[in-house]
DRENDO-1510 file (C-alpha; in Angstrom, 1 decimal, always signed):
<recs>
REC; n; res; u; v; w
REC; 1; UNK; +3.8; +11.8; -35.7 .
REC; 2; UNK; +0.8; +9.4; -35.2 .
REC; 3; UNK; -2.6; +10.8; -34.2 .
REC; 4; UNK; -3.6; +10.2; -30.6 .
REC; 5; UNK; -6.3; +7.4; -30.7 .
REC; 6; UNK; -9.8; +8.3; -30.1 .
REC; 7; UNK; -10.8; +6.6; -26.7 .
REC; 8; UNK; -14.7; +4.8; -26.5 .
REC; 9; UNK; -15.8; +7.6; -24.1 .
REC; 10; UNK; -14.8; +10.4; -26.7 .
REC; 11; UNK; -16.9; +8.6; -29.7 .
REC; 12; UNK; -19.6; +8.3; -27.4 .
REC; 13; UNK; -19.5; +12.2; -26.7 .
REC; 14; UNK; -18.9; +12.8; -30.4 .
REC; 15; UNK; -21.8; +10.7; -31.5 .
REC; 16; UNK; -24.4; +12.5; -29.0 .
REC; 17; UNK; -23.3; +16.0; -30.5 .
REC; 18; UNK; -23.9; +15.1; -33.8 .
REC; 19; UNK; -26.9; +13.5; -33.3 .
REC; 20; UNK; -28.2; +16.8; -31.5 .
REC; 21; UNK; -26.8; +19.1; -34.0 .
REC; 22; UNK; -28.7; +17.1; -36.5 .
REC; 23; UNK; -32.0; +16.7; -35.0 .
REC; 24; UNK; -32.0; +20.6; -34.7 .
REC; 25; UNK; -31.0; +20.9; -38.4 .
REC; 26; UNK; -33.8; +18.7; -39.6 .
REC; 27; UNK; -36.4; +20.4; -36.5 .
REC; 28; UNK; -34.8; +24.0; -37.7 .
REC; 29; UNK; -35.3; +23.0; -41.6 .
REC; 30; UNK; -38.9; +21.0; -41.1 .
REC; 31; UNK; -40.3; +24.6; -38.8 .
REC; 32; UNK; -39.2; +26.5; -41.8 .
REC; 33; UNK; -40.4; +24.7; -44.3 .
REC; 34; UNK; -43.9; +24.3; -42.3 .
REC; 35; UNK; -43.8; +28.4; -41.9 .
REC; 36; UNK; -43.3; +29.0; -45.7 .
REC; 37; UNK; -46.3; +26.5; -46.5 .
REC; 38; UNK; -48.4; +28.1; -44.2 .
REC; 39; UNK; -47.5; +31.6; -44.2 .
REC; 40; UNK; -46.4; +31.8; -47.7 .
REC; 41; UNK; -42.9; +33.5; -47.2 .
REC; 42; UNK; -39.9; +33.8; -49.6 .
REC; 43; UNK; -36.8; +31.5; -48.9 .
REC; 44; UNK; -34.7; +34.1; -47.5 .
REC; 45; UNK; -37.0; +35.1; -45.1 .
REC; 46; UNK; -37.0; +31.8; -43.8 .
REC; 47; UNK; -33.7; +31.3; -43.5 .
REC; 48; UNK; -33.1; +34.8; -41.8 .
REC; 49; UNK; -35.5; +33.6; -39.4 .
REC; 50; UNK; -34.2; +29.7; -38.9 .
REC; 51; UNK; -30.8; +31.1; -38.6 .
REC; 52; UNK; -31.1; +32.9; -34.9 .
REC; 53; UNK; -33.3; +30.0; -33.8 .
REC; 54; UNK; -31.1; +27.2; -34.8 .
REC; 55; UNK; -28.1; +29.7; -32.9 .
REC; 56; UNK; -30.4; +30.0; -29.8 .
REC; 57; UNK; -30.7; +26.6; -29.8 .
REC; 58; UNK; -27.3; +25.6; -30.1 .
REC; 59; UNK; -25.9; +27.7; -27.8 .
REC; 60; UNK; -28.1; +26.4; -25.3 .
REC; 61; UNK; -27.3; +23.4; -26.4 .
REC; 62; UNK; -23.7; +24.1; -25.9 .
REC; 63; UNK; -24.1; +25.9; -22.5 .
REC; 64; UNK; -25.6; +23.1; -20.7 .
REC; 65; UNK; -22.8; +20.9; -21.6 .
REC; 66; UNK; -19.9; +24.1; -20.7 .
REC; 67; UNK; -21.7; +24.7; -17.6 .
REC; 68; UNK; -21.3; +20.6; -16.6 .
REC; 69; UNK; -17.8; +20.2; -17.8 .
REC; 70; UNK; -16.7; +24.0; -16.0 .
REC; 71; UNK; -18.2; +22.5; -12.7 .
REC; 72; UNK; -15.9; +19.3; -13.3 .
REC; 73; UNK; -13.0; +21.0; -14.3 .
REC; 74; UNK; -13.4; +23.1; -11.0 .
REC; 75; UNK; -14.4; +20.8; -9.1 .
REC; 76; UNK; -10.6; +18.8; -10.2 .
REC; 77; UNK; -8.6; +22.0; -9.9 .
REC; 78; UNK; -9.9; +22.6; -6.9 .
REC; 79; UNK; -9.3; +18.8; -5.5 .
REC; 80; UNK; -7.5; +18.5; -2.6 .
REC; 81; UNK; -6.0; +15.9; -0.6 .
REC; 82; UNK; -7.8; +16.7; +2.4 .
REC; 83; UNK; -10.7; +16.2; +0.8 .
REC; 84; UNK; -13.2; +13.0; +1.2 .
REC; 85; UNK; -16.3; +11.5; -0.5 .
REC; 86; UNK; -18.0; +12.8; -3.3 .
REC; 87; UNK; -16.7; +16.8; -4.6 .
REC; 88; UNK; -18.9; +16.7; -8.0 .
REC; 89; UNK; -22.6; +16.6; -8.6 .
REC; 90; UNK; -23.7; +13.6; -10.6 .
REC; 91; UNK; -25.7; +14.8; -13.1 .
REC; 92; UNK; -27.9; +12.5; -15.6 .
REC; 93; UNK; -26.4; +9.1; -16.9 .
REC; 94; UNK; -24.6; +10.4; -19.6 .
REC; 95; UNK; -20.5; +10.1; -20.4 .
REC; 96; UNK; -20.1; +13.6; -18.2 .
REC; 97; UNK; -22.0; +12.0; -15.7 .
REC; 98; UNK; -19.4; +8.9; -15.7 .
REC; 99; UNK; -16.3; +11.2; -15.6 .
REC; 100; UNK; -17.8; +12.8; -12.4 .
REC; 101; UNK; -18.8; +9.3; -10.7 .
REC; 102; UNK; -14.7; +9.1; -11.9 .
REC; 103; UNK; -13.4; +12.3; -10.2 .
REC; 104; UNK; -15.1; +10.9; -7.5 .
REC; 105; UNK; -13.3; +8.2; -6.8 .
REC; 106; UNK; -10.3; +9.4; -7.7 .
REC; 107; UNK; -11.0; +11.8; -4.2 .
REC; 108; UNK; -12.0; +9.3; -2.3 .
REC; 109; UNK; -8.8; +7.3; -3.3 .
REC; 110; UNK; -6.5; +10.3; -2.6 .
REC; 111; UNK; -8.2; +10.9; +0.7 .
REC; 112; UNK; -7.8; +7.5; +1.8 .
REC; 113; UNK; -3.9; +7.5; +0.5 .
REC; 114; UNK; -3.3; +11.1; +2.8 .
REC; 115; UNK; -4.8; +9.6; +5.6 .
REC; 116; UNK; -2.7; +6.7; +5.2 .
REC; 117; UNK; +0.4; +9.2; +4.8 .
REC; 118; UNK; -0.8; +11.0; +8.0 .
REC; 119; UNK; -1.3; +8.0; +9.7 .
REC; 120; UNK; +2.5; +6.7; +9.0 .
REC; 121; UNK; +4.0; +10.1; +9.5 .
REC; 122; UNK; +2.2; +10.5; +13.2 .
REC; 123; UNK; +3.3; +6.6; +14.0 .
REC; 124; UNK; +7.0; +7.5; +12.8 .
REC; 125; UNK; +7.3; +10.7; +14.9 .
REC; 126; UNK; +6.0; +8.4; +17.7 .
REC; 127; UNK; +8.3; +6.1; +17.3 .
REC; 128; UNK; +11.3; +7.9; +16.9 .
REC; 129; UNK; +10.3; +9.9; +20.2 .
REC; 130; UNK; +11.2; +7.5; +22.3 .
REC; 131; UNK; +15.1; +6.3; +21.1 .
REC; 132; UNK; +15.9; +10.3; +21.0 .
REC; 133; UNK; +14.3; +11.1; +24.3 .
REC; 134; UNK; +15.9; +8.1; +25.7 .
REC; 135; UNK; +19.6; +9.4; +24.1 .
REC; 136; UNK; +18.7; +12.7; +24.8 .
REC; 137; UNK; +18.2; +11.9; +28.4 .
REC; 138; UNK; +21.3; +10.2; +29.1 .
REC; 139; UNK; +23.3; +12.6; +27.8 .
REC; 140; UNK; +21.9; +15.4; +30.0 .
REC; 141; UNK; +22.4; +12.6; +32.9 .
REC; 142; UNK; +26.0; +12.6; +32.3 .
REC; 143; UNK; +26.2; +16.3; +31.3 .
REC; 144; UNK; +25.0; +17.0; +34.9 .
REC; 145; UNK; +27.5; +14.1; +36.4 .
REC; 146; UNK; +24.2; +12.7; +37.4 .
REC; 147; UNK; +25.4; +9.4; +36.0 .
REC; 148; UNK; +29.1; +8.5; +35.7 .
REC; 149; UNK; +30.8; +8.7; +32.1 .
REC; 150; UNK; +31.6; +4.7; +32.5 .
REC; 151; UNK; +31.2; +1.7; +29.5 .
REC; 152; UNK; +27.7; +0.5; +31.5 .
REC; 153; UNK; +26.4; +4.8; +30.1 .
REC; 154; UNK; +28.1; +4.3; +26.5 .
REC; 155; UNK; +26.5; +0.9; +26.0 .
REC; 156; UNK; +23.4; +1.8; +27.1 .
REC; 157; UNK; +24.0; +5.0; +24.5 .
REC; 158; UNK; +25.1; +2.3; +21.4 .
REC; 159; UNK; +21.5; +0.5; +22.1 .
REC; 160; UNK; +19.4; +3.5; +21.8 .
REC; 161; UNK; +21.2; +4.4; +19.1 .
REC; 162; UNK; +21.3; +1.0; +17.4 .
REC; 163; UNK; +17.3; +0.7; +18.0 .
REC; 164; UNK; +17.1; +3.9; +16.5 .
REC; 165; UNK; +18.7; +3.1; +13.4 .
REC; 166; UNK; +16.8; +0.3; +12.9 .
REC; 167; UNK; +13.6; +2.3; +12.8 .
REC; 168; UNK; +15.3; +4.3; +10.6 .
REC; 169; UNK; +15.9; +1.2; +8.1 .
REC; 170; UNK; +13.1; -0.2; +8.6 .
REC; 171; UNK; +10.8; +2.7; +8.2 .
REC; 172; UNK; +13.2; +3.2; +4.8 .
REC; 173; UNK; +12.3; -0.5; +3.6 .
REC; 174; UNK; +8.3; -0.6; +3.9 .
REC; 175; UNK; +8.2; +2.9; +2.3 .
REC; 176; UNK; +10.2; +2.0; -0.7 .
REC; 177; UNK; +8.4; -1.1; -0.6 .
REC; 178; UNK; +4.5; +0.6; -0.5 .
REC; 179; UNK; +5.7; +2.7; -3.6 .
REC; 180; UNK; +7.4; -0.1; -5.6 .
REC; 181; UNK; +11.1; +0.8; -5.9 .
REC; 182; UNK; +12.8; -1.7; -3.4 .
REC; 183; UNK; +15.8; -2.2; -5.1 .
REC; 184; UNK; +16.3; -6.3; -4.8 .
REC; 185; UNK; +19.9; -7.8; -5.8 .
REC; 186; UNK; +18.3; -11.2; -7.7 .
REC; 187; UNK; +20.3; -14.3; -7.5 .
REC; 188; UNK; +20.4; -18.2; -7.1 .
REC; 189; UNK; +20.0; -19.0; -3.1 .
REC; 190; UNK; +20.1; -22.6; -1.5 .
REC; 191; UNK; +17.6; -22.5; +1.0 .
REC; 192; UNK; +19.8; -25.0; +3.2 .
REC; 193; UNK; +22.7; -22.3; +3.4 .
REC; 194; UNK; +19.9; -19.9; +4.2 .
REC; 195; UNK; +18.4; -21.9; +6.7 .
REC; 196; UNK; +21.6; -23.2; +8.5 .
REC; 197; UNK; +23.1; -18.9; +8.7 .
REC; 198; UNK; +19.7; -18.5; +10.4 .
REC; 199; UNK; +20.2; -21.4; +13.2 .
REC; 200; UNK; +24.1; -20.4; +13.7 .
REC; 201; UNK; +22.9; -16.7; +14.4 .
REC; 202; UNK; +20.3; -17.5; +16.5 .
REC; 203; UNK; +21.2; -20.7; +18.6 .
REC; 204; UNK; +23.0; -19.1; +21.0 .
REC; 205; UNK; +20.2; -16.2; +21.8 .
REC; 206; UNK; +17.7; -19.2; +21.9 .
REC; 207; UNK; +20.3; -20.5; +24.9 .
REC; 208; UNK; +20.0; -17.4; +26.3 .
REC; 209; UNK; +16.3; -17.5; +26.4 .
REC; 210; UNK; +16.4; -21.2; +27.2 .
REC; 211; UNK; +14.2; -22.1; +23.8 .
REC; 212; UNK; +15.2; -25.3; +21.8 .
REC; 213; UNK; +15.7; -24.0; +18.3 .
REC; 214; UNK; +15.0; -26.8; +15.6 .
REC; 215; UNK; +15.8; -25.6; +11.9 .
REC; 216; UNK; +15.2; -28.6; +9.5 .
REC; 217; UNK; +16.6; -27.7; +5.2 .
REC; 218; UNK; +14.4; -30.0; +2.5 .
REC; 219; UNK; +15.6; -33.3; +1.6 .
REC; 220; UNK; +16.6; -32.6; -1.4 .
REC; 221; UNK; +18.3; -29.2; -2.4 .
REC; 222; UNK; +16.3; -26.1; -3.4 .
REC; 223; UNK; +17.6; -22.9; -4.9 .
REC; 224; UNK; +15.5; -20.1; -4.9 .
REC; 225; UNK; +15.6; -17.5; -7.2 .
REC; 226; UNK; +15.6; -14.1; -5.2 .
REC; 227; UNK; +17.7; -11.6; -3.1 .
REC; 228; UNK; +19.6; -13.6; -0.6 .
REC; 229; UNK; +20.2; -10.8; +1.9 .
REC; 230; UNK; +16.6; -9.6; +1.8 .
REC; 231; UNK; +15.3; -13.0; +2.2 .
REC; 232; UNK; +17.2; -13.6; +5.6 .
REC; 233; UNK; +16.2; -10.1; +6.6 .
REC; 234; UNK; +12.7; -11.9; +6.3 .
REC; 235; UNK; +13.8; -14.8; +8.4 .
REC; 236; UNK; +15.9; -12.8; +10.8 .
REC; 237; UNK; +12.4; -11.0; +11.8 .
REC; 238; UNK; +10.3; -14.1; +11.7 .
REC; 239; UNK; +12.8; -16.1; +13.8 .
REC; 240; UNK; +13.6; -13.2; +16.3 .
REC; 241; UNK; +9.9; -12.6; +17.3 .
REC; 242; UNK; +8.9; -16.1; +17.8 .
REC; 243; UNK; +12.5; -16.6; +20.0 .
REC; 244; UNK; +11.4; -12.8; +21.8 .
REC; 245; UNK; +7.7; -14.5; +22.7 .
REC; 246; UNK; +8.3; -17.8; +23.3 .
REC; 247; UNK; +8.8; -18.2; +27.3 .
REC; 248; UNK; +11.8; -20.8; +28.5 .
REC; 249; UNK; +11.6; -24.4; +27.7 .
REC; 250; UNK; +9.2; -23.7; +24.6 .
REC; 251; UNK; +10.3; -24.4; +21.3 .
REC; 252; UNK; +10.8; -22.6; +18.0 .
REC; 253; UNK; +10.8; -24.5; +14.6 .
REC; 254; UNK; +12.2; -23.3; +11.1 .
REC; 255; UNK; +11.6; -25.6; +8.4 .
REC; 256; UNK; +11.8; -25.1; +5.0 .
REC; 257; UNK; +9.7; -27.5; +2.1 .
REC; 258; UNK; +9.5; -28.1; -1.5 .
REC; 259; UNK; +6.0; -28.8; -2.6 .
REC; 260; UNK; +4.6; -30.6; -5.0 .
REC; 261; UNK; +3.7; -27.6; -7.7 .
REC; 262; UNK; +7.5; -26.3; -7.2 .
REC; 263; UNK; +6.6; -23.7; -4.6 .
REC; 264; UNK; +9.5; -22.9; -1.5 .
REC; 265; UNK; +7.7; -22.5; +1.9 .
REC; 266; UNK; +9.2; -21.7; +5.2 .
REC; 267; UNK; +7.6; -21.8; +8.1 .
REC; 268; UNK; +8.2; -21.0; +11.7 .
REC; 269; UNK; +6.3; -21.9; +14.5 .
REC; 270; UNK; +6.3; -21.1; +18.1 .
REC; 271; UNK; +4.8; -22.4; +21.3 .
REC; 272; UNK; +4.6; -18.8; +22.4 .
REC; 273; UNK; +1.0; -17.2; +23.5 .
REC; 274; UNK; -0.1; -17.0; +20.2 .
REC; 275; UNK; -2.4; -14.0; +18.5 .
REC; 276; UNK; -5.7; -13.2; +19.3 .
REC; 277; UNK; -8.8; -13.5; +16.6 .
REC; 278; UNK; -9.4; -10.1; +16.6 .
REC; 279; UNK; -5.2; -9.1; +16.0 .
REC; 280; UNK; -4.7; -11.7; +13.4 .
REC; 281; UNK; -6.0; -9.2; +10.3 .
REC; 282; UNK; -3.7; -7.2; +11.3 .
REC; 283; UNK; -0.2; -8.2; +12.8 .
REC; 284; UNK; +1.4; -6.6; +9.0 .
REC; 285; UNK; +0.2; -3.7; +9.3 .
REC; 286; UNK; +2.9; -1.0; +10.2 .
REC; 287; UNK; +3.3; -0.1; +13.6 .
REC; 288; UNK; +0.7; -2.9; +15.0 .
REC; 289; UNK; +1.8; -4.5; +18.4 .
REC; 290; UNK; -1.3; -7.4; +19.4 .
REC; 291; UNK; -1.0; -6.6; +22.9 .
REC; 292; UNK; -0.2; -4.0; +25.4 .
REC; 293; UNK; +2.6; -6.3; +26.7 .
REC; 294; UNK; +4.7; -5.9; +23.3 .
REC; 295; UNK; +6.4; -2.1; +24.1 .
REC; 296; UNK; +9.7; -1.0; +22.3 .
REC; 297; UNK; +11.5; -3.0; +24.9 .
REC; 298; UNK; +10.3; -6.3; +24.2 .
REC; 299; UNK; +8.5; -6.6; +21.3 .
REC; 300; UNK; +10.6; -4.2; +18.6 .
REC; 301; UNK; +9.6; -1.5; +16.7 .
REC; 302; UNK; +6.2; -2.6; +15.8 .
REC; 303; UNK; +8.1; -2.5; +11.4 .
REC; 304; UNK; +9.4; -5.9; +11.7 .
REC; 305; UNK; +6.5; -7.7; +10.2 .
REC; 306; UNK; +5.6; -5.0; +8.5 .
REC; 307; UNK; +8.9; -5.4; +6.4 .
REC; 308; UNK; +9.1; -9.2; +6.5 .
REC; 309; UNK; +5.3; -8.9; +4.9 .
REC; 310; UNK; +6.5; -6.4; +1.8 .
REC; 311; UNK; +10.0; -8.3; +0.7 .
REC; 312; UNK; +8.3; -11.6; +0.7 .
REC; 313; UNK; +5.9; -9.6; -1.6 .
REC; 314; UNK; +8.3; -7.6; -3.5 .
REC; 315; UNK; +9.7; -11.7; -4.3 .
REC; 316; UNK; +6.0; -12.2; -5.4 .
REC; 317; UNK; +5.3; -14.8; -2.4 .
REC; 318; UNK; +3.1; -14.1; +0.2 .
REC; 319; UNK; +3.4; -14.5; +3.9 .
REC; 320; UNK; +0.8; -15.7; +6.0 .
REC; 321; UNK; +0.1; -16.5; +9.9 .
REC; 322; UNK; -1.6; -19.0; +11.6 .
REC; 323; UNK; -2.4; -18.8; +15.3 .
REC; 324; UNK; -4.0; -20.2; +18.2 .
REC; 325; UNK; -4.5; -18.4; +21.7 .
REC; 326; UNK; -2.4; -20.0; +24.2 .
REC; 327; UNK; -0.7; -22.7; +21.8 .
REC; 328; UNK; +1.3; -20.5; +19.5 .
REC; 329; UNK; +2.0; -18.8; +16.1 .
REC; 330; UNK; +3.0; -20.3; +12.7 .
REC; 331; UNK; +4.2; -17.8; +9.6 .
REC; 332; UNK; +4.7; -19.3; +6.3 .
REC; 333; UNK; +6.7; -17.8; +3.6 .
REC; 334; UNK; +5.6; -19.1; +0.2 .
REC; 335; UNK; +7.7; -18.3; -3.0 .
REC; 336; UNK; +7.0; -19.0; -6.4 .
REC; 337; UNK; +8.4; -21.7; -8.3 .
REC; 338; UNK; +11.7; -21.0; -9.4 .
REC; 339; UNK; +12.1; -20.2; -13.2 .
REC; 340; UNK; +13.3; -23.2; -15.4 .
</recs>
């Protein structure tokens, strides 16, 4: 079995000890010798003397460092995730002082990563209240023969339902996303195929909406390597917000490009109102609607670009917005070149 490598911080610490324990040798030795010259003692008075110094010394020696590393080692037993800022003195600018400035921020990061968790948790139970209370009330309704058991009641059941479970999924996507363990089934995808499933599901909801829906494949064919049902969940999202916020006789446009370093980018642009200044940081954050105007009703659960923005990561792209008040929003989907 190999020996665990010494790290730098531990030589450092190592180095500092001996150097002490030898400066109080020689100090220790040089004060005795100096005693027996001028005081004219036998050796082994000396020694008897040096000895309880030299421990006196060293165990102060040895108490100021316990005492600093037992308030650190409290200090992380005791660490909660409640916590926030700084929970250990700083002391000196020495390798103990480092590891506290480390503890440190490892707080601050764990406080920062349980508000984030309290954050989600709070938005999810939000979110969720308002599919169940929406069930919940329906069913009383026709409990109470308030409303009449018909199709028009059962439907109106399925979409509550069906909005519901797509929290559900959603919420399930960016949290396996956030922690890494998205599961993504890799493969070979044309982008054209892609791109013309995307315009055969949504022409005849851009009908409905009276939107012209263009969707344009590159010249020449592209094959991506990634996971072709995740990559149309990205689409799906992209394309069904820009058709939900677009008003009639706008436009929506899909196109998908090769460029010249071998990158894939899609794009789809709306004529829609477009995103403020101040919302544009954050339209992928979870749970973010831009305006008041986008409830549950109309504009989703407030996970769909959440979830668009984490599988076009978890593909190591990025996806970006662009976006003008009044004149509309562009998202771009860039992947990486595929592998030769």
């Amino acid at each position: 079995m190999s020996a665990r490598p010494v790290r730098p911080y531990e030589r450092r610490i190592q180095a500092r000890l001996a150097r002490a324990m030898m400066m109080l040798t020689v100090g220790v030795v040089a004060a005795a010798a100096l005693a027996g010259e001028v005081w004219h003692l036998p050796p082994w008075v000396l020694l008897g003397a040096a000895v309880p110094v030299a421990g006196a010394v060293a165990s102060w020696l040895s108490r100021v460092m316990t005492d600093r590393l037992t308030r650190l080692r409290d200090a992380v037993e005791g660490l909660e995730l409640s916590g926030a800022g700084a929970v250990v003195p700083v002391e000196g600018v020495d390798e103990v002082a480092d590891l506290a400035r480390a503890v440190n921020r490892l707080a601050e990061r764990l406080a920062a990563a349980e508000r984030v968790r309290r954050d989600f948790f709070a938005d999810v139970a939000h979110e969720l209240r308002h599919p169940l209370t929406l069930i919940l009330g329906r069913i009383e309704a026709l409990q109470d023969g308030v409303v009449p058991l018909d199709l028009g009641a059962v439907a109106q059941l399925g979409d509550a339902a069906h909005a519901l479970g797509r929290l559900v999924d959603d919420v399930r996507d960016v949290s396996l996303a956030d922690v890494g363990q998205l599961h993504l089934a890799w493969g070979a995808v044309d982008l054209a195929a892609l791109l013309d499933g995307v315009d055969d599901l949504f022409q005849p909801l851009a009908r409905i909406h009276e939107v012209e829906l263009g969707c344009s494949a590159p010249p020449t064919r592209a094959q991506i390597r990634a996971d072709g049902g995740r990559l149309r969940q990205v689409l799906v999202n992209l394309v069904a917000n820009a058709l939900r916020f677009t008003p009639p006789g706008g436009r929506v446009d899909v196109r998908g490009a090769v460029e010249s370093d071998g990158t894939v980018t899609v794009t789809v642009a709306d004529t829609g109102p477009g995103i403020s200044p101040e919302d544009l940081p954050h339209v992928f954050r979870r749970f973010y609607r831009a305006d008041a105007s986008r409830t549950r009703q109309t504009g989703g659960t407030g996970l769909g670009l959440a979830v668009a923005d984490r599988l076009v990561r978890a593909h190591g792209g990025r996806l970006t917005v662009e976006s003008v008040l009044g004149h509309g929003s562009t998202f771009i989907v860039t992947l990486p070149a595929p592998r030769t």
